[in-house]
N, C-alpha and C positions, 0 to 999 in steps of 0.2 A: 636610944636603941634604934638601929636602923632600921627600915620597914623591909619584911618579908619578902620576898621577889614573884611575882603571879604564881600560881599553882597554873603548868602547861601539863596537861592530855593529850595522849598521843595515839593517834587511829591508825590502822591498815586496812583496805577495801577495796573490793574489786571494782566496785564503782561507786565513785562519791556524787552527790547531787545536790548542787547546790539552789536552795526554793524549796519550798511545801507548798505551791501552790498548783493547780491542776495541773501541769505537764511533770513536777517533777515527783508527786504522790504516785501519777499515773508508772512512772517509768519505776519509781522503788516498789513499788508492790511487785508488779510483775517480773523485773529481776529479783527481790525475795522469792518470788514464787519459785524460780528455778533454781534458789540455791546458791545465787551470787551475795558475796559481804556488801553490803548496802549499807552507805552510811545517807543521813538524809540532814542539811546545815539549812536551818531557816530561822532567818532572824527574827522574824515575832513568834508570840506564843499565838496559839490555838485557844478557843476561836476568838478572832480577830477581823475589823473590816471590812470589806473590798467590794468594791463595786464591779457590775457585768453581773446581772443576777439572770439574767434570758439565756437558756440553753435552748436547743435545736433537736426535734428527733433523733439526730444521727447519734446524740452522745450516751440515747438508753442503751444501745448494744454494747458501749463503754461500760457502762456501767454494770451489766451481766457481766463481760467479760473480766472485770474487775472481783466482782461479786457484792458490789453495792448497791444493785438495784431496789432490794424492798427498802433501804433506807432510806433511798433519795424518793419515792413515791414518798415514802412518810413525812416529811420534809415540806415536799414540792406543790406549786399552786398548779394546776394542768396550763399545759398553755396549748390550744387545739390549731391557732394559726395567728396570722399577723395584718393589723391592720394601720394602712396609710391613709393619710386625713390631708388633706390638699387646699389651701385658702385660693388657689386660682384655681378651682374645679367648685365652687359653691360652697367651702368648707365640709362636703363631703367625704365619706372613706370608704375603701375599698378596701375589702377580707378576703384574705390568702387561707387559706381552709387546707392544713398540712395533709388531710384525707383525699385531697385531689390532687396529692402529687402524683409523680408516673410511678413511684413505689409507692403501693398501697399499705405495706407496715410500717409504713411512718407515719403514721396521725397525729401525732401528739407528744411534745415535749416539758416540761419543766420552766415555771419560775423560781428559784431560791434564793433565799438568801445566803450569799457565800459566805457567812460567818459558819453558817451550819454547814453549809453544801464543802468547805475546804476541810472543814477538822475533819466528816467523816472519809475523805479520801485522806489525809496524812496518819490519822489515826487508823486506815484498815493498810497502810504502809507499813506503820510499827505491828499491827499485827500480824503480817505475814513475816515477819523477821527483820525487817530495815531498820537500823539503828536511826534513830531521829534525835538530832540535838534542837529542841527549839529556845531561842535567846541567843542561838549563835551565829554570829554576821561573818562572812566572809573576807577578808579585808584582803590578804596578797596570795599571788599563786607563783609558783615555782615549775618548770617543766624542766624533768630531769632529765640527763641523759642514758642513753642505751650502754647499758649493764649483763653484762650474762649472769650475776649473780643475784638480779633482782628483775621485774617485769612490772612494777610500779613506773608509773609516767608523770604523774601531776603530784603537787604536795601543796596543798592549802594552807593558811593560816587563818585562825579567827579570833575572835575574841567573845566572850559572852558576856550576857547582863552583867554579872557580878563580878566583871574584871578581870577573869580567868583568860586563860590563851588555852587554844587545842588547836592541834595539827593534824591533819589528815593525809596522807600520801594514798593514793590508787593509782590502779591499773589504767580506769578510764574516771573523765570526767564530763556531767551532764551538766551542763548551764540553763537550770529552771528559773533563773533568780525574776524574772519579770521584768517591767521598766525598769529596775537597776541596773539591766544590761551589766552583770558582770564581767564576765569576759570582752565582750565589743568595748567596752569603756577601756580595761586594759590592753586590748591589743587595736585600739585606736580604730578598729574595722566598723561602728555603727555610722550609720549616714540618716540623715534628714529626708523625708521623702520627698523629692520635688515637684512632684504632682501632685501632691495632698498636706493641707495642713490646717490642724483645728484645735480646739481647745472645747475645753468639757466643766458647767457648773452643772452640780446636783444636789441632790438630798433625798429624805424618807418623810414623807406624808404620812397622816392621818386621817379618814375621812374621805378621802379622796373619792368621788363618785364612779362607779362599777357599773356594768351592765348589764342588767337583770337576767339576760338568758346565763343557763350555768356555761353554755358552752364557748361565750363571748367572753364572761366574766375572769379569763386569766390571760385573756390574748396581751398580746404587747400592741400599742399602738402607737406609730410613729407622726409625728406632725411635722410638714413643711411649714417654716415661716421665713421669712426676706433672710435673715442672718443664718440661718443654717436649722437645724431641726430639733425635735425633742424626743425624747421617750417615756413613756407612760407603761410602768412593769408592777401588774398588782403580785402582791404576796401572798401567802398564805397565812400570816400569823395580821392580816389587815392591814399591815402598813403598803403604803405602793412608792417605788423607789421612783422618782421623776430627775431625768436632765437635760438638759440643752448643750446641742454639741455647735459651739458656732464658730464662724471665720475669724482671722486675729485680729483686721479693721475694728469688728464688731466690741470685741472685749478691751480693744484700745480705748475706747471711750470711754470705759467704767472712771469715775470720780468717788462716788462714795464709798462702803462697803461692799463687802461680796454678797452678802445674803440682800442686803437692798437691791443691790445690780441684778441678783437673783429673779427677784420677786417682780422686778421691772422687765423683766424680760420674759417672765410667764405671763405678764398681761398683753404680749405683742401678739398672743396665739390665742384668738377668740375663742375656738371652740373648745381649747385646753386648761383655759383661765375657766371656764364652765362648770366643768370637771371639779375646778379645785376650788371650786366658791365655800365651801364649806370645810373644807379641808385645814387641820393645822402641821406645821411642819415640827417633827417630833426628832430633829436630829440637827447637827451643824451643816451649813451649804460648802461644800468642799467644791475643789477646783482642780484643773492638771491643763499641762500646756505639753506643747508639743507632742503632739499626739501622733503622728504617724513616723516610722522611720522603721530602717532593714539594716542589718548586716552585712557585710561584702560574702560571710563565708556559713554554713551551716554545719561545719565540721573541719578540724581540723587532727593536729597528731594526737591521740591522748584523749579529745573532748568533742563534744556535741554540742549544739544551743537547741535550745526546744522553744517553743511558743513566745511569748512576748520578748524574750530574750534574745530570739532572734530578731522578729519582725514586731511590728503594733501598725495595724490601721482601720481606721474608721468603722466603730462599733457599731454602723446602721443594721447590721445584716445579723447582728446576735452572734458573731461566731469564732470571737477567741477564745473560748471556752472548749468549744468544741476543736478548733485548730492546736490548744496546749494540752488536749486530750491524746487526740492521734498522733501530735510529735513526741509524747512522752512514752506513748506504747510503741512509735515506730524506733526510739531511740533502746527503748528495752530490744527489739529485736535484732535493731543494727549491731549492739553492742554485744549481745547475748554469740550473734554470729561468729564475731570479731575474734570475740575471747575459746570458742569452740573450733574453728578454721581459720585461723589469721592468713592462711592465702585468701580466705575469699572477704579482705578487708576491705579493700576498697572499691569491689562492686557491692558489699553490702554499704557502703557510706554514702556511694551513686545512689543508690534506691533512697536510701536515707533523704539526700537532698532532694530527690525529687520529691519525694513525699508532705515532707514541707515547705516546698515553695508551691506545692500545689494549692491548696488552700489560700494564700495572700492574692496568688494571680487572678482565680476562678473569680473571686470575690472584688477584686480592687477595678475592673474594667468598667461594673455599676459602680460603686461606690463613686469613680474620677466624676461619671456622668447623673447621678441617683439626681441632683437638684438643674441638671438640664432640662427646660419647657418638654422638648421632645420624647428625654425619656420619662417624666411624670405623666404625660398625656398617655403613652404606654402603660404606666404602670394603673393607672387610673380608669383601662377601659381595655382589662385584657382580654383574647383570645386566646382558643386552645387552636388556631388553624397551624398545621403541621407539631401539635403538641405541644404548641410554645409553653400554653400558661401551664402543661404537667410540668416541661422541663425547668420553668419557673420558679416551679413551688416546689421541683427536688432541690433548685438551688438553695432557698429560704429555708428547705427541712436539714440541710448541710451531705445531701446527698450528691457531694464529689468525688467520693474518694473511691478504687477499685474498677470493680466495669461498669461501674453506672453508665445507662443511654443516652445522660440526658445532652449529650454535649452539641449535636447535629441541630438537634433542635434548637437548643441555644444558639448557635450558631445563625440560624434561620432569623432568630431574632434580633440579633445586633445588624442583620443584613436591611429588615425593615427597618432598623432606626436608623440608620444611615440613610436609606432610601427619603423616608420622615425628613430627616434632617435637610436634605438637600432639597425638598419642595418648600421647604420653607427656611432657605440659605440666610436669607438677610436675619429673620430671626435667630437663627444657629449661629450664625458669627459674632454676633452682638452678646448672647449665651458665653461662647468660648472668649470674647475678653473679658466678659464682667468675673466669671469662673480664674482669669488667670490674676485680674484686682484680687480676689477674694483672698486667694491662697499667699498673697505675697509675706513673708516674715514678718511678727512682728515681735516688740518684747513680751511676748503674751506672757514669759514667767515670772517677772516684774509685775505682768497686771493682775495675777491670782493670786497672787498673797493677799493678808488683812480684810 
């Protein structure tokens, strides 16, 4: 008897989204809210996963705005500010105190675990009306052409766990999918970022030493070490999630396992290895490579990228979380607009873009320099002369987005680092090659496996 031929599904929606993860929960909820067919294609089940557990004040207005705020309190460890730990300062650290940013209602944001922290956004998705397929992977898309008889633009295909196919055609479509880059991969548009590149080992501790005040006890604490840095993010259910994000030379050298290579590189960080003298590892040491890259485009006919599916770089600052937050709500509004005034499409898709390259730029200028002498000494011994350390600590709280003031000030302060930099040139140049050794390619994805 021959075998049966898949059982195919077949959807219509005004906006398909493909991802459950924070930009594309963020974007179906809020078009359910208004009324739009919302279908939502995420290929893992709930909960599931994912590392990036440090959110940023900016994203509790997100989450009011959503209506998940008492959830994610219940959830979440406080995290009141952030502190950097420096082995060419004494092994010393310095605490960023979110309450002294130049907004003062931002004091305080979130650690979670995104196993919890994603289901309750994809799941208050489906309860506002969005259709959520979870088990269904994305695999080809199709861009139709202009029809008077129909205002559908994209047609999906997927396939789910159990073998099934479903199709989805919409009006618009949202690219939540994450580092899968689904769109950029098919339309060839994703790029490497030339100015930045790293790779990332981590895991889930147990034990891991905390610090007695309640109010230190949830901060995130970053550590420089010679190969690139660490993060230290306690939890609220006890476990503390720890990794090291380091240069590809660095991870070229691994020979043995991963979690051994792990473990030998948490002893490179004295005052980190301290911490964790007691501590046992209560999960598998996972890895990712190529960690930084962009997009050519943030919109095209028919679709949007939102948050890592556009961009990915360098998790120092806590803030892709909060960056596939606001591109998911800014792509509900682009879209929302689109489909209400199609004249005003492609100044709402302008806004659109600017709204999410705001975020990677604000953030990527420290990040290039975060492990330059000049700026650690900075960071290490800051001032508030003409505001700097408020406009600072809006950066760190994710206060870039709208009219925030802080940008002058900032501004002030990339002026002294440069100033810095130049009294102490020879030092700086010797910085800027060893910075451009670091970053050179390597087959880092060949070195994370096993």
């Amino acid at each position: 008897m021959a075998a049966s031929a898949p059982v195919t599904t077949a959807y219509e929606a005004d906006v398909l989204v493909i991802g459950g993860g924070p930009a594309g929960s963020c974007a179906a909820t809020l078009l359910a809210q208004r009324g739009y067919r919302t279908v939502v294609m995420e290929k893992a089940h709930h909960p599931r996963f994912h590392i990036g557990e440090s959110l940023l004040p900016a994203n509790l207005r997100l989450f009011e705005r959503l209506g998940v705020g008492e959830q994610m309190r219940a959830i979440g460890m406080p995290k009141w500010g952030a502190e950097f730990v420096s082995p060419w300062h004494g092994g010393r650290g310095e605490t960023f105190n979110f309450e002294e940013a130049w907004d003062k209602s931002l004091p305080m944001a979130f650690q979670v675990r995104r196993s919890q922290f994603d289901e309750i956004l994809i799941r208050r998705a489906a309860d506002q009306g969005a259709r959520v397929l979870e088990g269904c992977q994305a695999r080809e898309i199709e861009f139709l052409p202009d029809s008077r008889h129909s205002d559908l633009r994209v047609r999906v295909q997927a396939r789910n766990d159990d073998g099934s196919e479903c199709v989805c055609a919409a009006r618009y479509l949202i690219d939540a999918s994450g580092r899968d880059t689904f769109l950029g991969n098919r339309l060839a548009s994703k790029r490497r970022n030339s100015r930045h590149n790293s790779a990332a080992l981590y895991g889930h501790f147990r034990n891991a030493a905390r610090y007695p005040e309640e109010k230190r006890a949830g901060n995130i604490s970053i550590y420089w070490f010679e190969h690139g840095w660490f993060w230290f993010i306690p939890l609220a259910d006890g476990a503390t999630s720890i990794g090291a994000v380091v240069w590809p030379y660095y991870l070229k050298r691994r020979t043995g396992s991963l979690r051994d290579f792990f473990f030998a590189t948490l002893q490179l960080c004295q005052p980190l290895a301290t911490r964790l003298k007691d501590a046992e590892l209560v999960s598998e040491v996972e890895a990712t490579g190529n960690y930084s890259y962009s997009c050519e485009r943030t919109s095209g006919p028919g679709y949007l990228l939102a948050g890592d599916a556009f961009t990915f770089i360098d998790p120092m600052f806590s803030s892709g979380v909060l960056m596939a937050m606001v591109n998911g709500a800014a792509a509900a509004d682009a879209i929302d607009t689109c489909l209400r005034d199609p004249s005003r499409t492609q100044a709402a898709l302008r806004k659109y873009d600017r709204i999410v390259r705001r975020g990677p730029r604000s953030y990527s200028w420290f990040i290039y320099r975060i492990t330059n002498p000049t700026l650690r000494d900075l960071f290490m011994a800051p001032r508030n002369f003409l505001r700097m350390k408020e406009a600072m600590l809006g950066l760190l709280a994710g206060d870039i987005y709208g009219s925030t003031p802080i940008w002058n000030s900032l501004r002030a302060f990339k002026a002294v680092y440069y100033v810095f930099c130049a009294l102490r040139l020879k030092r700086s140049i010797a910085a800027l090659r060893r910075r451009a050794s670091n970053i050179r390619p390597a087959d880092s994805e060949r070195m994370i496996t096993g």
